[in-house]
C-alpha positions, 0 to 999 in steps of 0.5 A: 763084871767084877774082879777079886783076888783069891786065896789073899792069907796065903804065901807070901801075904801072910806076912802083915806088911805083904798083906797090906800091901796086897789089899791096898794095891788091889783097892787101888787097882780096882779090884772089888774084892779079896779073898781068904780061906780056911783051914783051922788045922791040917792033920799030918798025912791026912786021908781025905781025898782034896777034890781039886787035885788029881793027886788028892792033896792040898798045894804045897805038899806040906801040912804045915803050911801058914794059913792064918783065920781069915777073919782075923787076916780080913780085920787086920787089912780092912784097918788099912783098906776103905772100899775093897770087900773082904770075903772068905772063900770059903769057910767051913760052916759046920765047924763053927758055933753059929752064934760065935760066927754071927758075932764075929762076922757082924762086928768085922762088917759093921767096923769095916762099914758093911764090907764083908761076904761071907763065903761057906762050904760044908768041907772036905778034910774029914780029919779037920773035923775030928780034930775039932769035935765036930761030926763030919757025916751030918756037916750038910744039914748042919750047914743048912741050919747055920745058914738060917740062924746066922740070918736070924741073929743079924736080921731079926729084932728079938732073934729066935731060932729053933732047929736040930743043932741050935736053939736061942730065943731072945738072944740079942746079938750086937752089933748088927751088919751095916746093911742088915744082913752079911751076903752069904755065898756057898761055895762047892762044886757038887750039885748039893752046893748048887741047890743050897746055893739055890735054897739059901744063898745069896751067891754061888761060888763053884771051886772050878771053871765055870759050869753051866749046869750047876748055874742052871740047878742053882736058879732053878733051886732058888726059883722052886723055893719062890726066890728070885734065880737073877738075885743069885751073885755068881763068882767063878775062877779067872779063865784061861783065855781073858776074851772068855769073859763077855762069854761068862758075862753071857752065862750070868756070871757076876765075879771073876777071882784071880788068883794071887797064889799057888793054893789049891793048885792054881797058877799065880796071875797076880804074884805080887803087889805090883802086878794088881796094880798092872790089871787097871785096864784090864779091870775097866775093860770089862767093868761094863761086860 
């Protein structure tokens, strides 16, 4: 089992000293991973229904909350941080110009050495997307599209691609990622996350608990598409009770995130440095589970 902390760009850590000190506490306390989320921006008195409130808004109850771009939050601690993975969880795909994205993504993993995860989802706040120019309605098949292309410019030699929203032929672009490839892990918690999870995932990250049946819909996806159901990274919310884990570990279940912050309504369990460095024990305990 491995451990990362969740939502690291948020509260306190988007000060540049706490972010530091997070990120090396954690490394040093074992944990495998840190966390980022994205919000380009927040629209005042958006309408959008938040799905993991019962109110249906964000955290915090204050549009103007600092959330700095994960990828730029992640360069910034991977200069003072050696092991730990840096991960978005998640950003919103069908936002983003692919090729900008593939760009970006490669450079931060080829200077971080082949440390980055790249966590997306397709997005929920309708009003973000507006602001940005990007229609909303089409966001899954475009997420589906962005997914094949980021593969191909990191993969392929002479990168070509052909496709509804994007189309490149020859367009190299460089650096490449350390390991070929940057692990993409779709997050939602919708059955059409699964399924792209299944399709064209390297991982799978549902937003809450950790559901059985979206795990099962996700293996069987990736095995009706002739992929390997076992090779698919499960990553899910630190449970209540930490004697649940051999039970997740039982589930297939391959991360566990702990919180650090209140986003997305979760309760801190690491509310600060120190307190990572207090999980130690926990981390090798069920390390081998």
């Amino acid at each position: 089992m491995k451990f990362g902390l969740r939502y690291c760009n948020t509260g306190a850590y988007v000060d540049p000293a706490k972010a530091v000190e997070l990120a090396q506490a954690g490394e040093a306390a074992g944990f495998e991973s840190i966390w980022t989320v994205e919000h380009t921006v927040v629209p005042s008195g958006y309408g959008s229904t938040y799905p993991y409130a019962t109110g249906g808004k964000m955290a915090g109850g204050d549009d103007s909350i600092p959330l700095p771009d994960p990828l730029i939050w992640m360069a910034y601690v991977a200069a003072a941080t050696s092991r730990v993975k840096l991960a978005t969880g998640i950003m919103i795909l069908p936002q983003h110009q692919p090729a900008v994205v593939a760009k970006q993504v490669a450079t931060l993993d080829y200077m971080s050495g082949g440390r980055v995860l790249l966590g997306i989802g397709v997005g929920w706040l309708k009003e973000e997307f507006d602001v940005l120019g990007v229609p909303f309605d089409d966001r899954g098949r475009r997420t589906d599209e962005y997914m094949r292309a980021l593969r191909e410019f990191w993969g392929s030699e002479r990168p070509t691609f052909e496709g509804e929203f994007i189309r490149f032929k020859d367009a190299y672009c460089r650096p490449q990622p350390v390991n070929g490839s940057v692990p993409l892990i779709v997050g939602g918690h919708s059955p059409a996350a699964a399924k792209r999870a299944g399709r064209l995932g390297d991982g799978f990250f549902p937003a809450r608990g950790a559901p059985k049946e979206l795990f099962d819909l996700a293996r069987s996806t990736a095995r009706d598409f002739g992929r390997d159901p076992n090779a698919l990274e499960i990553t899910v919310s630190l449970p209540d009770d930490l004697d649940d884990i051999p039970a997740l570990a039982a589930l297939g279940v391959n991360r566990i995130l702990v919180p650090v912050t209140s986003m997305a309504g979760l309760a801190p369990v690491v509310k600060t440095p120190d307190d990572a460095v207090k999980w130690r024990d926990t981390i090798e305990k069920y390390r081998d589970t």
